[in-house]
N, C-alpha and C positions, 0 to 999 in steps of 0.2 A: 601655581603649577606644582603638582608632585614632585617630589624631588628624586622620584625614580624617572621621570619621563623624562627625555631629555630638549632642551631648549628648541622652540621653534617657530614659525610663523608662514604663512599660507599668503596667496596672494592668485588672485583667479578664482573665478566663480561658477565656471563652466568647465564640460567634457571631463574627459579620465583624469585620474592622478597623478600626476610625476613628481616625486620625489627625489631631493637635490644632496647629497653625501660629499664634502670637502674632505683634501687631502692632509695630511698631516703638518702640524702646527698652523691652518687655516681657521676660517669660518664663513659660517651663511653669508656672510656679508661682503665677502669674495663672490660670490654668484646673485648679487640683487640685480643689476642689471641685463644676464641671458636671462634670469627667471623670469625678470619682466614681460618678455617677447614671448616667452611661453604663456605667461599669464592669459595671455588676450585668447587661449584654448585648451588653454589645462588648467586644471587646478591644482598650482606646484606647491610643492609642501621645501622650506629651505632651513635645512636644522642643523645646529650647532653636538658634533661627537663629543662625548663623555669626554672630562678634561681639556677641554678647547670652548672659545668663545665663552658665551651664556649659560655652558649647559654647566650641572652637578661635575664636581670634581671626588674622583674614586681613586683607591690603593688599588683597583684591580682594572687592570687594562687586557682585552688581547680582539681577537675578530670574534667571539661564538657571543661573546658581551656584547661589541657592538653590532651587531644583528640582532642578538637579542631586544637592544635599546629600539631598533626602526621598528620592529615586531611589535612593542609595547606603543608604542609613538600611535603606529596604524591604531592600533587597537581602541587607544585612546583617544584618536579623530574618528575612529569607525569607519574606517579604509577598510572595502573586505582584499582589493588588491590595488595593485597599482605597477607603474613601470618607476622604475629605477635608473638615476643616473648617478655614477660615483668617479670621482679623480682621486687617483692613486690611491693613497690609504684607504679613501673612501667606498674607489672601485675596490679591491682586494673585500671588505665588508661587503658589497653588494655581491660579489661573487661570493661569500660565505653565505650570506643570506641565500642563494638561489638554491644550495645544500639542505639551509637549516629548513626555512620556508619557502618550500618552491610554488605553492597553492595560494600563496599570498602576491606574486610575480607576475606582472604581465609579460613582460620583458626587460633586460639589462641594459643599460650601455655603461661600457666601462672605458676609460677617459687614463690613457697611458700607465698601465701595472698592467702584469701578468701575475698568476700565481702561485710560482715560483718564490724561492727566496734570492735575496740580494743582499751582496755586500754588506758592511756598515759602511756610510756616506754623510752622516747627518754631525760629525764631531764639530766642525766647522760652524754650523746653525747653533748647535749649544753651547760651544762656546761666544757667541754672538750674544744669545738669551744672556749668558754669565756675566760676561764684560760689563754688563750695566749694573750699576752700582745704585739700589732702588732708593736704600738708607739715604744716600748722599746727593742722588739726582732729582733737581727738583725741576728741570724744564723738557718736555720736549726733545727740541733742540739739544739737548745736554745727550739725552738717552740716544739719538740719532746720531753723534758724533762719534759714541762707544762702540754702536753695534757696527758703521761704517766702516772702522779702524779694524776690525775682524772682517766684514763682506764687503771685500771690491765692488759687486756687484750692486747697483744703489736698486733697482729693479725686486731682485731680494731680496734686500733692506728693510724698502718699505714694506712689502707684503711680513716680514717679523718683525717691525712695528707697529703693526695692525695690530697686535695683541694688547699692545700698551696702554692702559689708561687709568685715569686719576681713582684710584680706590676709594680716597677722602678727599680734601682740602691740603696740597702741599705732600700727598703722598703721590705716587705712581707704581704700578703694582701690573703683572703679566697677569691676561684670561687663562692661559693656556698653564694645567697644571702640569711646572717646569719639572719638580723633583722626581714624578712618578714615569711622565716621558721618558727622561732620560735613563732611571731604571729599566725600562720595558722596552727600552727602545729596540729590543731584537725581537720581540712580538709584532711590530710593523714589520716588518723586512721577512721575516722566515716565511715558510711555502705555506699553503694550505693544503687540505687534506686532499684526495686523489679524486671524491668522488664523482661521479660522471653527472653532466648536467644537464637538462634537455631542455632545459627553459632558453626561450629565442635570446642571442645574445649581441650585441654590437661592438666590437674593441675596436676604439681609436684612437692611435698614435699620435707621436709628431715626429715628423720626417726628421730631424736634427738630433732625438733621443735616442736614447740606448736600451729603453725600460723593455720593451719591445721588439726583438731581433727578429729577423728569416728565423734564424734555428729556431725560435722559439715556439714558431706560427703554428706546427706540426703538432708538438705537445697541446697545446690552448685549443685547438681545433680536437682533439683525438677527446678530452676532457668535457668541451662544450659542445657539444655537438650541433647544436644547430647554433653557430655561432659564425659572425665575416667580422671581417678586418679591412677598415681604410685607415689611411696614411692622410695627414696633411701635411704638405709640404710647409718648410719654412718654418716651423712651431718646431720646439722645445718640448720639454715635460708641463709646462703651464700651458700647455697648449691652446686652453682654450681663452688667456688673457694674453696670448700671444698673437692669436688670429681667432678674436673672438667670429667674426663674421663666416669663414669658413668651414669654424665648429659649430655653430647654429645651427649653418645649412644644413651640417651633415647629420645634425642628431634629430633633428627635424623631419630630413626627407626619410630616416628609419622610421621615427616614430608614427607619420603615415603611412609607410608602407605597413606595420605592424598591429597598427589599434585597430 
C-alpha cells in the first residue's frame, strides 16, 4: 500500500459506500462489528486516520490533511462518492471533507462533535499514553496497570490500550503517533471554517454528553443546512459502544431514508 494512502479494509460486496472515520486516539478496529451489519448492504470501507492504528505516521496533522487522506483513499478504491460516517475527530474530518469535497458526498452522519472549538480535555489520556514505561514494560498486564493508576475509568482504559502492541519480540510500542498528537493536539479541538454546507447531513449525540448542547443546535443547523439532529438517550460520547444497538438503528433508518 502507498504510504500516502492511509490504512484500510472494506468488508461488503454490495449497494452504495459507507465509509467509517474513528475518533481520536481510536481505530477501524473500534467499528468492526457495526460495520459488519452494515456489510450485509453497503459496501463499508473502515480506515485507520494518519497517526493512529495501521496508517502512516506524519509531522503534519490538522482536518484539510485528514480530508484530504479519505479523498485520496476514494480515489484509490475508485469511489466516485460515497456517504460518510465520522465520531468525533472523525466527525469534525467529515464535516471538513463536505467543505473540501462536497461532489464526492452522498451524505454525513456525524457521531457526537460539533464544529465549533473546545476546550483542552485530553491531559489526562496523555498522560495515561506517558505513564507507561515501553523500555521497562515487558507485559501486557504491566502496561494496563500504569495506564489504570492515571484512568479510573477501566472502560477507557481499555479502549488506550487498544493501541498497544508488540512491535518486536519482548518490545511493546503505541499505533498511535504519541509525540506528534500531543503537539497538535489543539488542531483536534479548534473550530472549523464557517463555510456553509448543503450536503444532507445527520448529527447524533448522546444524551449524557456535553459535545453537543441546545445552544449549539442553532449555529450547526444555520451552517448545515439541510442537516437533523437526534439524541440518544443513555450514551455518553462513545455513544455508539455505549448503545451500540440504538446507534445502528438510527444511522441506519437515515441512511434509507437518504440513498
Amino acid at each position: 500500500m502507498p504510504d500516502e494512502i492511509i490504512y484500510h479494509k472494506t468488508m461488503g460486496d454490495k449497494g452504495p459506500w459507507l465509509i467509517i472515520l474513528h475518533g481520536l486516539f481510536g481505530s477501524s478496529d473500534n467499528w468492526s462489528t457495526l460495520a459488519g451489519q452494515w456489510a450485509e448492504n453497503y459496501r463499508v470501507v473502515l480506515c485507520d486516520a494518519r497517526n493512529h492504528g495501521k496508517s502512516f505516521h506524519s509531522d503534519n496533522f490538522n482536518y484539510d490533511l485528514m480530508a484530504e487522506d479519505v479523498a485520496k483513499l476514494m480515489e484509490h478504491l475508485d469511489i466516485e462518492d460515497a456517504f460518510i460516517l465520522g465520531h468525533s475527530m472523525g466527525g469534525k474530518t467529515v464535516m471538513r471533507f463536505s467543505q473540501l469535497y462536497p461532489e464526492k458526498l452522498k451524505a454525513m452522519m456525524v457521531a457526537d462533535i460539533g464544529p465549533k472549538s473546545y476546550p483542552p480535555h485530553h491531559d489526562e489520556i496523555i498522560k495515561a499514553f506517558e505513564s507507561v514505561n515501553l523500555e521497562e514494560t515487558k507485559s501486557r498486564s504491566e502496561a494496563t496497570k500504569q495506564v489504570q493508576s492515571v484512568i479510573s475509568d477501566p472502560g477507557v482504559a481499555m479502549f488506550l490500550l487498544k493501541n498497544l502492541y508488540w512491535k518486536e519480540k519482548g518490545q511493546l510500542a503505541w499505533r498511535i503517533n504519541l509525540p506528534v498528537l500531543k503537539r497538535e493536539i489543539s488542531k483536534v479541538i479548534e473550530d472549523l471554517p464557517k463555510d456553509e454546507v448543503a450536503t444532507k447531513a445527520l448529527f447524533v449525540r448522546g444524551g449524557k454528553s456535553n459535545y453537543i448542547l441546545n445552544d449549539d443546535w442553532p449555529d450547526i443547523k444555520a451552517q448545515f443546512v439541510n442537516s437533523h439532529l437526534v439524541t440518544i438517550k443513555n450514551a455518553g460520547h462513545w455513544l455508539h459502544a455505549e448503545q451500540p444497538e440504538a446507534f445502528y438503528q438510527t444511522i441506519t433508518a437515515y441512511l434509507d431514508k437518504v440513498k
